[in-house]
ZAMARGU-4260 file (C-alpha; in steps of 0.2 Angstrom, whole numbers, plus 5000, padded with zeros to 4 digits):
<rodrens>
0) 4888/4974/5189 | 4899/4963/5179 | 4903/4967/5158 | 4903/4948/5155 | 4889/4940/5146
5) 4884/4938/5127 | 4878/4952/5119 | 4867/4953/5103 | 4878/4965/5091 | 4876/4975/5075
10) 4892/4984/5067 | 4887/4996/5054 | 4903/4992/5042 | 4905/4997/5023 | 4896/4981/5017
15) 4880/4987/5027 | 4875/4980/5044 | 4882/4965/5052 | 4875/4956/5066 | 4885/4946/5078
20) 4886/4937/5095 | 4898/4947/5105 | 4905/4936/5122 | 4915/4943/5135 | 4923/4931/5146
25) 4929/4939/5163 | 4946/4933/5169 | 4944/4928/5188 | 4953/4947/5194 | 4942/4957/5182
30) 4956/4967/5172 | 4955/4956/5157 | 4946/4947/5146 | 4944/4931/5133 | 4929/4929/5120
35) 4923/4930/5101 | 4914/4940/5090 | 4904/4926/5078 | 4894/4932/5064 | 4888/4931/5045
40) 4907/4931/5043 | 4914/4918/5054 | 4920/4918/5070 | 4934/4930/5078 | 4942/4927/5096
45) 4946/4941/5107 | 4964/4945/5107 | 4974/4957/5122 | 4958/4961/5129 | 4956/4972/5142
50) 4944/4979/5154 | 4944/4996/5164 | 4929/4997/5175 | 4912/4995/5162 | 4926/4999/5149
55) 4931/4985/5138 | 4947/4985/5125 | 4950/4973/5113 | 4960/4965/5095 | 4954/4952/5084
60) 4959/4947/5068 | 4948/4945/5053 | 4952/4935/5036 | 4935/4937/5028 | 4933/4948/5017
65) 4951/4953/5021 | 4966/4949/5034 | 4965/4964/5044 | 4968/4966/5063 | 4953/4975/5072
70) 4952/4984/5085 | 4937/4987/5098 | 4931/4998/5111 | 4915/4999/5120 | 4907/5004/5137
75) 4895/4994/5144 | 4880/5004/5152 | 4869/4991/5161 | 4864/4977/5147 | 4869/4991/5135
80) 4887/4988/5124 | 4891/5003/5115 | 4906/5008/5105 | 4915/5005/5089 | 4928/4995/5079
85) 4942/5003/5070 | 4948/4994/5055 | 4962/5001/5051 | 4961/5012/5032 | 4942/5009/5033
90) 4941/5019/5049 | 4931/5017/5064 | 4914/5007/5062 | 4899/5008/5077 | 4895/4996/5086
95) 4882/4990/5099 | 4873/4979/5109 | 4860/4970/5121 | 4866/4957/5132 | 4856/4942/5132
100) 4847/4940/5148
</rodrens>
C-alpha cells in the first residue's frame, strides 16, 4: 500500500497540541516525496523528503513562532502515521496520524 494520502495529524509541541493536515505526495518511482504540513500555524511544504518502504523522512521550515528547520520521521502502518518531529534545542515532539479515507 502506498504512504501517500492526507493524514489528519496532532504534534504534541511545548505550546500544547497542534493539529494539522499532513500530505504526502508520492514521486512517480516511490523513493521520494513532495507535500505540506498546514496547521493553526500556517502552512509548511515538505522539503528533501524521502521514503524508505512505509518509512517517510522529511525537513521543513517553520517561521511561526520561530525560524527553525524541522525535521520529521514517521512509519506509516495501514492508514496509521506515527512518528515524531525533532525541533532542534526543543527536542523531539510526537506525532500522529489518520489518513483521510
Amino acid at each position: 500500500m502506498s504512504v501517500g494520502g492526507t493524514y489528519d495529524c496532532v504534534t504534541k509541541t511545548p505550546m500544547g497540541e497542534q493539529k494539522s493536515t499532513f500530505t504526502v505526495v508520492p514521486s512517480e518511482d516511490g523513493t521520494t516525496f513532495t507535500g505540506s504540513n498546514a496547521g493553526t500555524l500556517g502552512s509548511m511544504e515538505v522539503k528533501d523528503g524521502k521514503i524508505d518502504g512505509n518509512t517517510l523522512t522529511w525537513k521543513m521550515d517553520m517561521t511561526v513562532p520561530m525560524p527553525m528547520t524541522l525535521e520529521g520521521t514517521a512509519t506509516v502502518d495501514g492508514d496509521q502515521l506515527t512518528g515524531s518531529v525533532n525541533a532542534g534545542a526543543f527536542g523531539a515532539m510526537p506525532m500522529t496520524g489518520q489518513r483521510q479515507a
